[in-house]
N, C-alpha and C positions, 0 to 999 in steps of 0.2 A: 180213613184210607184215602192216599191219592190212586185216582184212577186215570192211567196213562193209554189211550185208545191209539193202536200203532194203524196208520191209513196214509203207510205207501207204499203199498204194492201197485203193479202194475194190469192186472187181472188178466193175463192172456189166454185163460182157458174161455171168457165171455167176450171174445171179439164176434162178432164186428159190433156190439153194442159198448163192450169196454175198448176204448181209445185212450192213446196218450193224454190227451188234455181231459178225461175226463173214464177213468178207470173205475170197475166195478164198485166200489165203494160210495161210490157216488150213484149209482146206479138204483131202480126203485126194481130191484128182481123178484124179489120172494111180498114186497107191498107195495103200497103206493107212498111208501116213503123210501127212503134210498136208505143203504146198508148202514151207512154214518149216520143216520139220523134215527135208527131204531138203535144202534148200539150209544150212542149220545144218550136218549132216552133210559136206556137198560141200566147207565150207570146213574141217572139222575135218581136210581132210588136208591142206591147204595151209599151214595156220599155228596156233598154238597158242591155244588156246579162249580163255586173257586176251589175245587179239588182237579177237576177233571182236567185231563191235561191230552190233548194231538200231537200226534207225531206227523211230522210229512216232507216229503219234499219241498221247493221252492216253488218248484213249478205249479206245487197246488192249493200253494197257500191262500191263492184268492177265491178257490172252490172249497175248500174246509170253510173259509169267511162267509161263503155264498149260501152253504148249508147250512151252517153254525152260526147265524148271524150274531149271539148272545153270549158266543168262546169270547172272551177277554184273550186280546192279542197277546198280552204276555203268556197267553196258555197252547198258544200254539210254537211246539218246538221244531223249528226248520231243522231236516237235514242238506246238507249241500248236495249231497248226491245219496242212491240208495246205495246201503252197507249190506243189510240183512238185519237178522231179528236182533242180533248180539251189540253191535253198534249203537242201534236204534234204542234198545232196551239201555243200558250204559249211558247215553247222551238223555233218558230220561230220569236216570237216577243220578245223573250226576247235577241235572236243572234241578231236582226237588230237594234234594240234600241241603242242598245250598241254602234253603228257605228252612225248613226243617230237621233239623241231622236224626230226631228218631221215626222218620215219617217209615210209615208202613205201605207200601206202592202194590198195585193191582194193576194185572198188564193185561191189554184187552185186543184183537186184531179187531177191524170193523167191518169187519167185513162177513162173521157170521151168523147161523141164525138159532135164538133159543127162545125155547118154550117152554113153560113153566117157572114165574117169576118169583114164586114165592119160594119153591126148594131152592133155585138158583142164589137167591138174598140169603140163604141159610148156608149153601156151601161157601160163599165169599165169605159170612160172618164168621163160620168154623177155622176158616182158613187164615182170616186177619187175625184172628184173637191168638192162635198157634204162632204165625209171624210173629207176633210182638214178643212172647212168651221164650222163643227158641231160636236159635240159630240155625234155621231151617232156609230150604228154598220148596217154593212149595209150587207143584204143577194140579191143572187137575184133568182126573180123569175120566171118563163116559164109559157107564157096563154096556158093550158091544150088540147091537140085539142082532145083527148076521153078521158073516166071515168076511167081512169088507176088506177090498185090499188096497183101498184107497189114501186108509190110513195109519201113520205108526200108532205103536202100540206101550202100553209100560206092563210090565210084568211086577206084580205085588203080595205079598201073604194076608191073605184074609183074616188069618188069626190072630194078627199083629197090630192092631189095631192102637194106634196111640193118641188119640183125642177121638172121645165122644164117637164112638164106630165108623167114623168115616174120613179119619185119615190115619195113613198105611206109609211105612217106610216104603221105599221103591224099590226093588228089587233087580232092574234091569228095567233099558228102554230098547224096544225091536223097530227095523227099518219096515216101510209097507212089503208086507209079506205077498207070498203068490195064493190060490186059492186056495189048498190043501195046509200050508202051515196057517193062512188066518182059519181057517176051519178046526185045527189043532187047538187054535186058542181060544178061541170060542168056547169050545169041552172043556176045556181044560179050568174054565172059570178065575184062573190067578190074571188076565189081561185085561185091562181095558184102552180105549182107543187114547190118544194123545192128544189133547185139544188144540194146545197152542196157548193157553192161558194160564198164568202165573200171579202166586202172590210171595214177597216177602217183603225185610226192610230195605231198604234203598241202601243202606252200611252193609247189606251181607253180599246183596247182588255183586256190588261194586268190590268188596272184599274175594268174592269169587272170580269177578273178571282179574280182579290181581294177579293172585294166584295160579288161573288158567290162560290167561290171555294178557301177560304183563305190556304187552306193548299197542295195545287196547287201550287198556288202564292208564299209562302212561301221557298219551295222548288226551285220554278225558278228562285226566287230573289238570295239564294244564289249559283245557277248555275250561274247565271250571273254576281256573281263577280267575277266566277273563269278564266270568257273567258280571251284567250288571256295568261294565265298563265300555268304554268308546272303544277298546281294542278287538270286543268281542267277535261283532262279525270276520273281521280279516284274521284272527285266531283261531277261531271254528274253521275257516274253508282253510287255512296252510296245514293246522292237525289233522282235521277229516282225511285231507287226502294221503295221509301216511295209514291211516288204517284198514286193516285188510275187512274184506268183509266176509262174516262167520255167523255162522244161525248158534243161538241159544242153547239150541239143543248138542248140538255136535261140539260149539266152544266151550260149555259150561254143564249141562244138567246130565251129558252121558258120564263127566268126570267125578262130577262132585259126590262128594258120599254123606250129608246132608241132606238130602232130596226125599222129597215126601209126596203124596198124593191125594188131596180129596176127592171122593170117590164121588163123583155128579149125578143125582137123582133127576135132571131134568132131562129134557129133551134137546140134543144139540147136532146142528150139523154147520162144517166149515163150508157148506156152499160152493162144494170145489169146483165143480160141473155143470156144464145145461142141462145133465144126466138129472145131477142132484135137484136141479131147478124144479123141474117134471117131475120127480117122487115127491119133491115136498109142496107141490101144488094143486089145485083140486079139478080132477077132468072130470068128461062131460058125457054121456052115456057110451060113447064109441074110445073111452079111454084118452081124449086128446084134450090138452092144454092150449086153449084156440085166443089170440090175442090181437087184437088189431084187424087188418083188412083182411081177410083168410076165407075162403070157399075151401072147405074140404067134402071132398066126396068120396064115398070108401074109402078112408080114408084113419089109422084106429093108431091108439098108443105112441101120438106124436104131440110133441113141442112146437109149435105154429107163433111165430112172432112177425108182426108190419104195419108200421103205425104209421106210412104214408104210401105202401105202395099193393096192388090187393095179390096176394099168393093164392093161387087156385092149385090144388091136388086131387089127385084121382089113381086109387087103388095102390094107394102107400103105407107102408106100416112102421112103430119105429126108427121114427125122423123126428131129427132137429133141424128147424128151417128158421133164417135169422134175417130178416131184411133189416139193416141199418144203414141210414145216410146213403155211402155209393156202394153198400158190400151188402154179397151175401152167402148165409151160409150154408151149404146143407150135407149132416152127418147124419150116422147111423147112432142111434142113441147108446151104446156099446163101445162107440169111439171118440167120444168126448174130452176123451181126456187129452186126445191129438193135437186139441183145436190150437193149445199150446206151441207145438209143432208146425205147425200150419204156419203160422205168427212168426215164429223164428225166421219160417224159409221166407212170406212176406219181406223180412224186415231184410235178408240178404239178397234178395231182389230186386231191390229197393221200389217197392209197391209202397212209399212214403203217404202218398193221397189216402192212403187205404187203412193206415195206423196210428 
């Protein structure tokens, strides 16, 4: 399996710690290693390292270098600018093809977090051995343990079971629902959550961008003549910029009637939140996540981060507080999701220093 780690988003729900030059992915949040280099690792036991393949912007190509000191440069694939998941994924299949026409590709964000490596190596191997086997596009999915509405969802028949009990034709994909329909789905046991992660062959993907997104297609068709050639950079950035940009999901996997799902025994989360940060971290007898310079006094059920300047609280509860460089933050652990928001209005304020 090539395994293609997609790490160029921009992380704007982790500011003030996720920055332009230096976005969550890069970030050591959930260890003391950064997001890219535990999911760099996660794939290193799946497939052999001149497998692995980055995706990124330009602008971070010297920070994947920085991280990744051991990626062979021909393994990092620039995008000119970000597209979204569909671009991203397509300009991965269309560099691997190129080397391999039956390669079988695993597409990975790097930016989340999982537990438990050993079911995890069993879903991907269920998964590749199916890819090779079928003209499948294969996502996979997490049984729900609460009514999260954080994330989509794929709706599936359990009885339908076509490899080895744990992949499932798909039956429908749902948008993040509100709290009553994810509580529907939850009972209802036919859902599970939407990871973000894919397997098939590089010919099917690129046969479905055809198909759905011919002018996509089109475009990465003639990138992909140019690999390997002196014309390629000034071919990559004139195509690039004719294509629209489209998530996976919505250009390709809501249409396709192919679409399968390994059902993931492990533990996963896409890390979307400082929310999420705080659940998946270990607090200290008053409930709180305490990091860096921090006096807290009654102070219970908060996320405390400042590693050079000291935050003192008193009689708080249910706070994310973020001292990074010149910013800081502080939210209700319930509104995390805003922080995105926040970012936006920064950025048309032009609070530049700040982002």
């Amino acid at each position: 399996m090539y395994a293609v780690i997609m790490a160029g988003g921009v992380g704007k729900r982790f500011w003030p710690r996720s920055r332009k030059d230096r976005p969550k992915q890069f970030l050591d949040i959930v260890s003391d290693q950064s997001m890219l280099r535990l999911t760099y690792e996660r794939m290193k036991k799946l497939t052999e390292e001149r497998k692995i393949y980055v995706v990124a912007g330009q602008n971070l190509a010297e920070k994947v270098f920085q991280e990744l000191p051991e990626l062979p440069e021909r393994n990092l694939i620039v995008e000119p600018s970000g597209k979204n998941t569909a671009p991203c994924i397509g300009l991965a299949a269309t560099t691997i093809i190129q080397k391999d026409p039956n390669a079988v590709m695993g597409v990975f964000p790097a930016d989340h977090l999982i537990v438990g490596t050993k079911a995890f190596k069993k879903a991907v191997e269920n998964g590749v051995q199916f890819a090779r086997d079928h003209v499948a596009l294969i996502t996979f999915g997490i049984t729900p343990t609460r009514p999260a509405t954080g994330y989509g969802y794929i709706q599936y028949s359990k009885k339908d079971a076509v490899y080895k009990d744990s992949i499932y034709k798909v039956k429908t994909f749902a948008e993040k629902p509100n709290q009553a329909t994810a509580q529907r789905f939850l009972e209802s046991g036919e859902f599970l959550w939407n990871s973000g992660m894919f397997i098939w062959k590089a010919e099917n993907i690129l046969n479905a961008l055809r198909l759905f997104l011919p002018e996509t297609y089109e475009s990465l068709q003639n990138i992909g003549q140019a690999i390997d050639t002196s014309q390629y950079p000034n071919i990559l950035k004139k195509q690039w910029a004719t294509i629209h940009g489209n998530s996976i999901d919505y250009g390709v996997m809501e249409k396709a009637k192919n679409v399968y799902v390994v059902q993931g025994s492990f533990d996963w989360s896409d890390v979307g939140s400082w929310d999420a940060v705080y659940e998946i971290k270990k607090k200290d007898k008053n409930g709180n996540v305490i990091i860096g310079e921090v006096v807290p006094i009654d102070t219970e059920n908060s996320y405390i981060y400042s590693r050079k300047h000291l935050i003192s609280t008193i009689g708080v509860k249910d706070l994310i507080i973020i001292q990074s460089k010149n910013s800081t933050l502080i939210v209700s652990r319930h509104d995390t999701e805003r922080v995105k928001d926040l970012v936006d209005f920064l950025e048309r304020k032009n609070f530049t220093d700040h982002l």
